[in-house]
Structure formats: structure tokens, C-alpha cells
N, C-alpha and C positions, 0 to 999 in steps of 0.2 A: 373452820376458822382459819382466814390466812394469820401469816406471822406479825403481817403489820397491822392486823385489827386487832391483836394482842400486845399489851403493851411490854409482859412479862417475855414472851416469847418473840418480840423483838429487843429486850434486854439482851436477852440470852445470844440471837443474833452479835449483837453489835457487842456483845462483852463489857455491857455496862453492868459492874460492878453496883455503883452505889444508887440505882435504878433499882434493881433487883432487890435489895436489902431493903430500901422503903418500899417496896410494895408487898413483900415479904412481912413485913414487921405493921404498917398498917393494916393490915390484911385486904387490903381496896381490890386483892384479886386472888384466885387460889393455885397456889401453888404447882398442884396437878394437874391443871388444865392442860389439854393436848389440843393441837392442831387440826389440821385435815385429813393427815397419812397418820394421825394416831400418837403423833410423834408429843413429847412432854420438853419441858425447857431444856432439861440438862441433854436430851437428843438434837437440839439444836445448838448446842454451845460446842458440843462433841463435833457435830459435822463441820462446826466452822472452825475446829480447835480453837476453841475461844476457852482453855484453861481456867484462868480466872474467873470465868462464869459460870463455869461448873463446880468450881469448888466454894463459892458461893451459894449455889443452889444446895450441896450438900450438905450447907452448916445448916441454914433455913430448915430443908425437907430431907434430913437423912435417909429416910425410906425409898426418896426417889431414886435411889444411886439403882435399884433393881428394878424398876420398873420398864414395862417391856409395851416396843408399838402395839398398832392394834389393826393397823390395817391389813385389808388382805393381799395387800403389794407389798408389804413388808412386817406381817405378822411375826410376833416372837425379838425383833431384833432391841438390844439393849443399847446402851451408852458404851459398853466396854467392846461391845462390837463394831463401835465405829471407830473408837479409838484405836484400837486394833488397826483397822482395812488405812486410816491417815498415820498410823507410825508416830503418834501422838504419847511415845515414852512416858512423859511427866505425866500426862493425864491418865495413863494404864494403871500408874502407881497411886496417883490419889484414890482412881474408883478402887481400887484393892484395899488400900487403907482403910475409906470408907465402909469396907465389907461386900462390894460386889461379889455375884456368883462366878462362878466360871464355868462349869460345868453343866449345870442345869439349861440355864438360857440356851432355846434353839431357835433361830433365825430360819420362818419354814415358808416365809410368805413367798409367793408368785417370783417376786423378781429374783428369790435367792435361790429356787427351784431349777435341774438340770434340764434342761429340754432344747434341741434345734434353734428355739427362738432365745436363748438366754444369752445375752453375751458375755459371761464369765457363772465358773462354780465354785464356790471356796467352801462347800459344805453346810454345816447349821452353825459348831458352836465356834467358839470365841478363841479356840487354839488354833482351829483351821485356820479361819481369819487372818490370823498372826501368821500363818505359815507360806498360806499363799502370795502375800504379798512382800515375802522374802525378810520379814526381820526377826534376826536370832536372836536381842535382846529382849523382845516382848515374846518372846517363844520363852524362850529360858527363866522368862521374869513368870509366866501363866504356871509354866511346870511346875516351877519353885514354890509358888504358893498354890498347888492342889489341881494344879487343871489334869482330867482324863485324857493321857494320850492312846487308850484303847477305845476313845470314846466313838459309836458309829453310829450316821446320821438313819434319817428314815430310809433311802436307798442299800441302808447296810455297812456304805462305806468308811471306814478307818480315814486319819487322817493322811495315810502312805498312799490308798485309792486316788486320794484325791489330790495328793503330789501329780500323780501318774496322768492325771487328766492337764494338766496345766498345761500351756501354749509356752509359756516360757521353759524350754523343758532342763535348759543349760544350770541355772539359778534351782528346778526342781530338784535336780540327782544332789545336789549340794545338800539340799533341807531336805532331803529323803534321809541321808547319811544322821545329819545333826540327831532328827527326830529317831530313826533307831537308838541312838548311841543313849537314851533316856527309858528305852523299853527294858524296865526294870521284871523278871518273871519272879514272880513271886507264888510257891503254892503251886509250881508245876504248869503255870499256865502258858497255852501255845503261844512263839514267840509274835510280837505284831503284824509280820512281813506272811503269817501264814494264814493268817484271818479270815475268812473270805465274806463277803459282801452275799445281798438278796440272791444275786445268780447263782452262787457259789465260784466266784471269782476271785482271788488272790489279787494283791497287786501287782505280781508279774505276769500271771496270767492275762490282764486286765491291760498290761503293756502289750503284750502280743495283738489281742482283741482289739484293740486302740489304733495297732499297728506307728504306738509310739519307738520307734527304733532307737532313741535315743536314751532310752530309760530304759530299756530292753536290752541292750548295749552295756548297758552301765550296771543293770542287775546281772547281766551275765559274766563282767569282769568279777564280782562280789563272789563268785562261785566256784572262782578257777584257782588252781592251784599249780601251782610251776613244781614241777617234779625232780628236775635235774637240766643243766644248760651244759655243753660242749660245743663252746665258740659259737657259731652263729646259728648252730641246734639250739631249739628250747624243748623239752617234754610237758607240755600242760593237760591236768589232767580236768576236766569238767564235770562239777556235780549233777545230773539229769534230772535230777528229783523236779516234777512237775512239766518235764518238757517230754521225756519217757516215761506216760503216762498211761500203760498198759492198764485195762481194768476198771479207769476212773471212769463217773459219769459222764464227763465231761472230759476227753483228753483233749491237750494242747494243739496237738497238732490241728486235729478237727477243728476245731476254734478257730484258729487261725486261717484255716480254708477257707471255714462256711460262712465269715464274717461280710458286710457289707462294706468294709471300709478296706482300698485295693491298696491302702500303704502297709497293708499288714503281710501282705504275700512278700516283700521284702524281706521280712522278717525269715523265711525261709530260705535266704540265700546266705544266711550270718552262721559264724563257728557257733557251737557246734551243730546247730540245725541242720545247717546243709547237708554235714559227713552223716547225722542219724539218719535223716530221712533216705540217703544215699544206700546205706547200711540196712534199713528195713526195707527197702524196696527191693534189694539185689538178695536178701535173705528170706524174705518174708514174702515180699508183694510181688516179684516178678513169679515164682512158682506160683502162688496162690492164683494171679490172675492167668495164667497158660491154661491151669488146671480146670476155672471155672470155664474160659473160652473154650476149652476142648469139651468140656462138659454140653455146656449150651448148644455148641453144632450139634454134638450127636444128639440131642435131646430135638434139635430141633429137624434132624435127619429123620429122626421116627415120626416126627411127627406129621411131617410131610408125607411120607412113604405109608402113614394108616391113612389118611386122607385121601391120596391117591388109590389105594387100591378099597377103598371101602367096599362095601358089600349091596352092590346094583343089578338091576335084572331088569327085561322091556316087560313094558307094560301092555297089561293084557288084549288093550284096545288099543293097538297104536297105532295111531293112522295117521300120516301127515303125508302134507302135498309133493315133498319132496323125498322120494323113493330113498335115497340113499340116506338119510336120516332117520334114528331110531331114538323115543324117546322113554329115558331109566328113571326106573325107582328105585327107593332102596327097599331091601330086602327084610322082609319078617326078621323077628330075634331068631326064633327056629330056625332059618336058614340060612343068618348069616353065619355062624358056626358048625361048620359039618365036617370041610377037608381039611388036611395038614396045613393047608397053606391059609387055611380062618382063624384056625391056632395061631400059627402063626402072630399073625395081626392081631387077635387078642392081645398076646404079649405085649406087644409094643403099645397099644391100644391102654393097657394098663399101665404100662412106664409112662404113656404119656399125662394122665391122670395123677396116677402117685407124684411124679415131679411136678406137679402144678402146683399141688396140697404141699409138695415141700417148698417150694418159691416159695407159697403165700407163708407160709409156717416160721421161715428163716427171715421175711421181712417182716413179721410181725414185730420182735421187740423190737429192731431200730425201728420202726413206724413211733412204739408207743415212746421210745425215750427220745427223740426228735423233734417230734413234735408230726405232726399229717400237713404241715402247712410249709416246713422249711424243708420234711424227706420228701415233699413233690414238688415243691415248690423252687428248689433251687438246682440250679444247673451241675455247680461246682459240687454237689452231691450226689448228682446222679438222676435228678427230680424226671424229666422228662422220659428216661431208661425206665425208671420205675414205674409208670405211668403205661407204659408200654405192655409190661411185664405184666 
């Protein structure tokens, strides 16, 4: 049904008040009736902020203050979620008077869904909403009367995840701050900023991964502590928790490498990233990689050198046309071990076996916690070496 072959739900368009009331009160049409996207009057009064037509429809059909689309372009979304995304103050306040949900309501249809093709994410519920599109008074007004700000969508994510996604990123770090300063823990529970989403990603993490440097920036001033200043010295000292991530499933660093998105390598050019990575590599990664290089030649010096001298003898018919050509086989088990120098080649013969089974044995767990598709598959990890190997 379009809006103009409904007479109510061009009411509700056009913010005709006393349209609405007589057709309401005659009952010459039903109040509930929805549109084409699913949509009901007070969702049309909402999109057009037409106020008055919505609190009109709430005296009428109280029940309707909750009532949620139905299509599958925009399943789930309410009346308070649109007041929300238009900054529609006065009308936040009525549908709360009226008893709107806050929390419950999720907005999960197609168009409010994160993917390539979406052009904006502001999550499912009705705080998001309010957060993404930068106003602190309907933020503050949702809080105050009951809204979840630990609340995370089907993706997992918190509503600080979904700061951290924003394109406005200036106006984000601003409403990142606000929405902490509300994260009440109660009952020992983990503070908001450590949450992590389906991946198991944090919202700084998830800055890195993003390769938002701006919010990454901004979460990493949140962490630093100034120790002492002598004139144009400063000593700051920096919390590491989650960037020195020895152990995790997922450490940052790694992330940030093997990520698809190249504004995140940036990221490892900023305090204190840069000095750690400097500091693991000159302590940790320069030895380890000399030791495995040196390892590898010689492994692959024997290997060469059993190959080359393998165990050959002429064959017993050997006849070919040309006299100076002799043609080898290789030699029974009985016979290729006899002299010191078979032995020999066994040895190494062995090393070169046992260190296969160790390659494959040591790439086994990163295979299985990687994934078979991102440890071959990608370069920045090594995929084609492995491959190799």
C-alpha cells in the first residue's frame, strides 16, 4: 500500500492532526495498518518529524508507540529509531513518556546490516542510533531512562565497536569519551572498552584492524601517563596491555599485519608501536631469525649433499651408443649401507627426515589457529614460503 492510497498514513505524512482523530474515532480505517516497507503511521510521522502526528497516533493507538517494521529492508526498526537517526528531541521524549522500548528493539533488516555495499552502520538498537549521529542530549535522555549501553548487536559489537567504525572519526573519539564516562561496573563486571565483539576484538583492537589511526591515536593518548617533565623533556610512560600481546589468540601486532586494509600498516609507525616493534625485533626477532636462516642452510646443505652422493651403481645391461656414457641405478637397501662413508649419509639421510616431520609438526598449530586459507594464502605472512616448505 503506497502512503497516498492510505488516507491515515498520509495523515501521518502531512501532520494532519485532526484527519487522523476522525478517522481514528470513526473507525472508517485501522489504525495499525502499515504500508509497503511495513512501515505503520507513527513510522511515517517520525520520518517526516511530523511531532504532532505522532503524539496524536499515541493517544488513539497507545500500543503503537512499540510497534516494529516488518520488512526485510528494514526489519525490526521502531518509531524511536528514527527519532533518534533525525535528532527529533521532542519526539524521543514523547515516545518514552508513551512507554517506548529502548532496549529490546533491534533494527536487523538488510539496509541497517554491515557489509561493502551498506552505506553507513550505526548497529541495531536505539542508543547506537543516537550515538552515531552525534547527539549527546538523546544519548543522555536513552541512558537516563534505562537504555543498555553494554548492549551488543548480532555482530557482537558494543556500542564503542561501533564508534570506532564511523567515517566521521573527529565527532567519534568525542562520543567514545561521553559513552565511557556512563559505563557504570557493577558486580565486577569487565569495563565496556574490553568487550570484545564475534571475532574477539576489542574496540582498540578493532581500531588497529580498521586501521582507523585516528581513534587509535586517541585510545592511545587515554593510556599514557606522563611520569615527570624537565623543560622540554617529558618521560611518558605507556600502558601495553593489548598491543604487547604475547600469548593471545590473537595478538595485535599480527592483526594489524595480516589485515586487508593498507591504512593499518600506518598504525605501526605511531608511539609506542613503532619503539615496541623496534625493541622485539632487535631482542627477539633479529636472533631468532639469523638462527632459523642458519638453521635452514645447513638443513638444506645435507640435504643436497645426501642427494648428491646417493647410493648408484651401472646397470647390469648397459649398453648405449655412446661409449662414454654409463647408465646408474640405484642400489638395493643391502647395498646402499656397507662403507663408513653409507653411514655417513644415513646420518644426514636421517636429519633430513626428522627435520621435515619437525617443519611440518611446528607449522602445524599456526596452520590450525590461522586459519589453512589466510597461513597460505597471504603474502604478509609468509603464505607462499609456506607453501614451499
Amino acid at each position: 500500500m503506497r502512503i497516498w492510497e492510505s488516507p491515515l498514513l498520509l495523515a501521518a505524512k502531512e501532520n494532519n492532526v485532526q484527519v487522523i482523530r476522525k478517522l481514528a474515532m470513526d473507525g472508517s480505517c485501522d489504525v495499525y495498518q502499515r504500508g509497503i516497507m511495513g512501515e505503520t503511521a507513527l513510522h511515517v510521522a517520525a520520518l517526516y518529524d511530523n511531532t504532532e502526528a505522532a503524539e496524536a497516533l499515541m493517544e488513539v493507538a497507545p500500543d503503537i508507540v512499540n510497534e516494529r517494521m516488518t520488512s526485510e529492508l528494514y526489519e525490526g526498526q521502531t518509531a524511536l529509531h528514527i527519532a533518534a537517526v533525525n535528532q527529533n528531541v521532542n519526539l524521543v521524549k514523547s515516545l518514552l513518556r508513551k512507554g517506548a522500548n529502548i532496549s529490546t528493539p533491534r533494527a536487523t533488516g538488510l539496509f541497517f546490516r554491515r557489509s561493502p555495499q551498506s552505506l553507513f552502520y550505526f548497529g541495531e538498537h536505539v542508543l547506537s542510533f543516537a550515538a552515531c549521529v552525534g547527539n549527546e542530549e538523546i544519548v543522555r535522555l536513552l541512558i537516563e531512562n534505562g537504555a543498555d549501553i553494554r548492549a551488543q548487536d548480532s555482530l557482537g559489537n558494543t556500542i564503542l565497536h561501533i564508534m570506532v567504525l564511523q567515517p566521521n572519526r573527529t565527532f567519534a573519539c568525542q562520543m567514545y569519551n561521553l559513552l565511557l564516562s556512563f559505563d557504570k561496573r557493577v558486580g565486577g563486571l569487565a569495563p565496556l572498552d574490553s568487550i570484545p565483539n564475534n571475532k574477539g576484538l576489542t574496540p582498540f583492537k578493532l581500531a588497529g584492524v580498521e586501521g582507523n589511526s585516528v581513534m587509535f591515536q586517541h585510545l592511545l593518548q587515554k593510556r599514557k601517563h606522563t611520569l615527570w617533565s624537565f623543560g622540554p623533556v617529558t618521560t611518558i610512560l605507556y600502558d601495553l596491555t593489548e598491543i604487547d600481546s604475547w600469548g593471545e589468540d590473537q595478538p595485535f601486532l599480527e592483526l594489524v599485519v595480516s589485515t586487508k586494509r593498507r591504512e593499518a600498516r600506518q598504525i605501526l609507525d605511531m608511539t609506542p608501536v613503532k619503539e615496541l616493534v623496534s625493541l622485539k625485533w632487535n631482542t627477539y626477532g633479529r636472533p631468532y631469525f639469523c638462527f632459523l636462516g642458519l638453521f635452514y642452510i645447513l638443513y638444506m646443505i645435507c640435504f643436497t649433499m645426501c642427494c648428491s652422493y646417493r647410493p648408484l651403481k651401472e646397470r647390469p645391461d648397459n649398453q648405449t651408443d655412446d661409449r662414454d656414457s654409463t647408465i646408474l641405478v640405484q642400489k638395493t637397501l643391502e647395498e646402499s649401507y656397507v662403507t663408513c662413508d653409507d653411514y655417513l649419509r644415513l646420518v644426514g639421510e636421517l636429519i633430513t627426515v626428522i627435520g621435515a616431520l619437525a617443519i611440518l609438526l611446528l607449522e602445524i598449530p599456526d596452520v590450525l589457529r590461522v586459519g589453512v586459507t589466510k597461513y597460505f594464502g597471504q603474502t604478509i605472512l609468509g603464505g607462499p614460503f609456506h607453501i614451499i616448505m
